[in-house]
N, C-alpha and C positions, 0 to 999 in steps of 0.2 A: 392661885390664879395669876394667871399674866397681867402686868400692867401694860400702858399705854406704849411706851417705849419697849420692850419685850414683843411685846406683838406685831411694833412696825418693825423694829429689827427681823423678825420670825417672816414677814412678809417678804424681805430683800429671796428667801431662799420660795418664792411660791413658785408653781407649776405654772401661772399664768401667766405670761408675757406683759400683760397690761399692769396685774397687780404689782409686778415686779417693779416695772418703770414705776411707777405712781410713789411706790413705797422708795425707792432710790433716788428718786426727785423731790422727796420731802426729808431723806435725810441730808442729800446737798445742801438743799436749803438752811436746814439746824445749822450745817456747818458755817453757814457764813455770818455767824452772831458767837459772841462770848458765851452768852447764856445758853446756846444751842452746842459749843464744844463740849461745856462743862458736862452736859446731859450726855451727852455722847460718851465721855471719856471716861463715864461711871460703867459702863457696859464695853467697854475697848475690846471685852473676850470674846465677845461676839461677834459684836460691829464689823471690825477690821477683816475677821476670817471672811467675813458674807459679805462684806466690798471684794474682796479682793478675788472671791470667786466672781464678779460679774465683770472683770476685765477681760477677760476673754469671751464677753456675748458680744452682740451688734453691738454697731457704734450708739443706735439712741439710750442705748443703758451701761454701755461702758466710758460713756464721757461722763454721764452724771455718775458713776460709780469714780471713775478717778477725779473726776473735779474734787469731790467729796473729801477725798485719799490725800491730795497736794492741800484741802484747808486742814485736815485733821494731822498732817505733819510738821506742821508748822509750830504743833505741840512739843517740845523737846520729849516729853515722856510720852507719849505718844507714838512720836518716832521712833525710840527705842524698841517700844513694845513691836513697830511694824518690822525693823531689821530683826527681833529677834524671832519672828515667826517666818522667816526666811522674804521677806518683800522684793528684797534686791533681787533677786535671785528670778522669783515668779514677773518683775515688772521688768527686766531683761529679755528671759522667755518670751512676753509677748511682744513689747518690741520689735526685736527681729523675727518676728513670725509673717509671713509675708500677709501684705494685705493689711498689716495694722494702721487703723485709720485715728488714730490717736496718740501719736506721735509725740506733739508738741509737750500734752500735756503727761505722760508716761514720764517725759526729760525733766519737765520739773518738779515731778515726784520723788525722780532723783536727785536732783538740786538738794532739798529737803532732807533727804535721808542721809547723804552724806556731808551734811553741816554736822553728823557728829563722828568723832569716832569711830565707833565701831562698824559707823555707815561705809566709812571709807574704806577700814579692814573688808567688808564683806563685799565690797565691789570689787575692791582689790585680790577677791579671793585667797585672801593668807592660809595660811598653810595647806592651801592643795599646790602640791610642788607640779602637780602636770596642768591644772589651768591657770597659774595665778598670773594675774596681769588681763588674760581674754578679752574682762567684760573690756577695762579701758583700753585697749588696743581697738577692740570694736567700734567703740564712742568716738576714739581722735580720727579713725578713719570715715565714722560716717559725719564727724565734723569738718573735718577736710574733704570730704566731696559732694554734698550738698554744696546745694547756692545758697548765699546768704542775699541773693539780689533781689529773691522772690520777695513778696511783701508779707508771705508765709514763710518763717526760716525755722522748721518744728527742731533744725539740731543747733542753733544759733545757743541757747543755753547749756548745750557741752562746756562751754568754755567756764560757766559760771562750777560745773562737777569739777573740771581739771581745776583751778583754782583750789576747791574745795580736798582736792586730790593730793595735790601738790604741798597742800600742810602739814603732809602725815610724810616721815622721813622714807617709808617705804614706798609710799607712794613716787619722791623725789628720787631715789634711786632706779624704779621703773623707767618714768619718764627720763631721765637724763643718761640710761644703758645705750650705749651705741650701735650694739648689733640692732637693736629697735627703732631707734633712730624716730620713737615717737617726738621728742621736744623740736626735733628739725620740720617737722610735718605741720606740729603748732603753730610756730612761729610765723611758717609762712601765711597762716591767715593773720598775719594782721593788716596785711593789704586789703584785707575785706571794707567796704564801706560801710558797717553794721558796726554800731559804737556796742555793744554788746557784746559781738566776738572781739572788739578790740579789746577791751575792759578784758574781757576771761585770759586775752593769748600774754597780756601786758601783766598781769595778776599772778600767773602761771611761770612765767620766767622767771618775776622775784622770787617769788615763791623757790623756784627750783636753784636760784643764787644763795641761797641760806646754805647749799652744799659748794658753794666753790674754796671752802678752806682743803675739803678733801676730793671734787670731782672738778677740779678746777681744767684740767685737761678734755675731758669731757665735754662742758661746756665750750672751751676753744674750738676743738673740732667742728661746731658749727657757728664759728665767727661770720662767716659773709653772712650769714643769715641773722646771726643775733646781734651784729655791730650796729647794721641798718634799723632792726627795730627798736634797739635803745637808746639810739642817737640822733634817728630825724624827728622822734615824738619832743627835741628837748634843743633842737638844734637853733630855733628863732623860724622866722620867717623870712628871710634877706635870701637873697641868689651869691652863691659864694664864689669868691675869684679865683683864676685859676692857680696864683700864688698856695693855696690853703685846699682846694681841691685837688692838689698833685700829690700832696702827702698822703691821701687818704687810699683805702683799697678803690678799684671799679666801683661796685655796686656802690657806695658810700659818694664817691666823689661825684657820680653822676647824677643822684638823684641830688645834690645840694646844688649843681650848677644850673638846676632849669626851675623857675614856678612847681611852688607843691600845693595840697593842700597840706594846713595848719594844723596841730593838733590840739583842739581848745579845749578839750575835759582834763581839767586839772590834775586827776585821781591818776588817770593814765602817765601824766608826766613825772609825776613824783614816781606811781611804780619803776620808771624808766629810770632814774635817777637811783634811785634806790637801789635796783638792779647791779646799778655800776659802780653804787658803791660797795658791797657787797665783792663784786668781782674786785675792783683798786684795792680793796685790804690786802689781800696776800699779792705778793713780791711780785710773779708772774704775770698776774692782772694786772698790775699799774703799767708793764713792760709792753704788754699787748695795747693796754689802752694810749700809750705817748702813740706806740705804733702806727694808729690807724688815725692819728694826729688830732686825739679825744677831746686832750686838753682846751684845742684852738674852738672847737664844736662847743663845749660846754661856756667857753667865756663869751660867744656871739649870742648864743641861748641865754645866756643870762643876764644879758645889755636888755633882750626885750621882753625878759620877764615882769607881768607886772603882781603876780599873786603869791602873797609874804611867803605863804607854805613850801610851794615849789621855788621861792628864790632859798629859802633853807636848807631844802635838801641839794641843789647845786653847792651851796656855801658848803656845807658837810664835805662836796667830795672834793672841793677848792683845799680846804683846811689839810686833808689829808694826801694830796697831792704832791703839796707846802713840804708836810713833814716828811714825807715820804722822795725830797729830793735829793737823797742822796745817789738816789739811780742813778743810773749813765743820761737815763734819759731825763732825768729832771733834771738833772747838771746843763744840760745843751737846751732848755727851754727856748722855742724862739720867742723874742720879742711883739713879735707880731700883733 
């Protein structure tokens, strides 16, 4: 005989529209307790299949079916069980199927599943050589064209996937290939005013800097765009003169010469830093960065620094700057 949990599970699949909700509203529920995962994740073989057929009903039974789905992946083992019964795949499909009214929460379902491994492999579609990359190509594009102004931003957590993307070397190769020219599309949101897509697009760049020993050209080709996002998140708050704005490219030198806003999440500054120090290790990098007259940016950024973590990782890329003056361009340091 069926126990109690066997037959609400047996319930998610009934003919009755009512039964259905009822039973998928009391397993959401389970989910939002320990003692409710634990029950849950003794029957995983069943559960996850019969969620994951009620994502494609109406929305009153496919939000409690994914709510359900984003607390039960927050399980590491779990999660793997939903990637390996193909998740990414089926929660992609509905997605973009038109008309999906569960958007937000479908995104961070994926959030979830690609905090591991093999989550990222299967989004990333490894080894199908004719789709691989799709689903992410999809995701940066409907993250760069959604608004993040709405007070509804359902792709505002793409950024926290690319992050999550971006830690897996194929994934860094994707994103950083030029004929795609997906990392140039990211970057540009960080103009967004959504500290969430900032956090993802600032997270994402480090991330994709862990390749500048060998895609160091790569990343250069979109300088005007990546100079400005790693340099005014780190730059201070002061209106710069035109002595120290002449050096710099356009896009750089004009946004330091007018009132900006600040960038005061800490996490975001250090990614920036980090960023550039990552780029300043090899040869080329430190050449670009006198260039765009990096040095003079990072010593005013760091007068009004006042949080110990982010004055470290400037001091990091100061120490290395030091040693690394043997360049033409560290030799001609101006004084300034």
């Amino acid at each position: 005989m069926a126990n109690e949990m066997e037959e609400l599970i047996g319930f998610l699949s009934s003919p009755s529209p009512q039964v259905k909700k009822a039973a998928v509203d009391i397993v959401r529920g389970l989910t939002g307790s320990e003692e409710g995962l634990q029950s849950l994740a003794s029957y995983s073989k069943t559960v996850l299949p019969s969620l994951s057929r009620l994502l494609g009903e109406n929305k009153e039974v496919s939000e409690l079916a994914t709510e359900a789905l984003v607390n039960l992946s927050q399980n590491s083992d779990l999660a793997a069980k939903m990637i390996e019964m193909g998740f990414i795949k089926t929660t992609m499909d509905i997605l973009y199927k038109q008309g999906c009214e569960i958007t937000g929460l479908l995104v961070m379902l994926l959030v979830n599943l690609t905090q591991l491994d093999a989550g990222v492999e299967s989004l990333l579609q490894v080894g199908d050589d004719k789709v691989q990359g799709l689903y992410v190509m999809k995701l940066v594009r409907s993250f760069c064209t959604s608004s993040s102004e709405k007070e509804d931003d359902p792709f505002g957590h793409v950024g926290s996937i690319l992050v999550n993307v971006s830690k897996n070397k194929a994934g860094r190769t994707l994103l950083l290939d030029p004929k795609r020219g997906l990392l140039k599309q990211i970057i540009r949101q960080f103009d967004s005013t959504s500290l969430l897509r900032k956090k993802g697009v600032s997270g994402t760049i480090r991330n994709c800097c862990f390749e500048a020993d060998n895609q160091l050209q790569n990343l250069l080709l979109i300088s005007e765009f990546l100079w400005p996002a790693l340099l005014l998140p780190v730059a201070g708050n002061k209106v710069y003169n035109e002595q120290d704005t002449s050096k710099m490219p356009l896009e750089l030198g004009s946004a330091l010469s007018i009132e900006r806003e600040p960038v005061s999440n800490p996490e975001i500054r250090i990614q920036a830093l980090e960023a550039i120090y990552l780029i300043t290790l090899q040869g080329a990098g430190r050449r670009a960065f006198w260039s765009v007259n990096g040095p003079r940016i990072l010593q005013i950024g760091y007068e009004e620094e006042e949080d110990t973590k982010v004055m470290g990782a400037y001091e990091q890329i100061g120490s290395l700057l030091v040693e690394g003056n043997d360049t033409e361009e560290g030799s001609t340091q101006t004084s300034s």
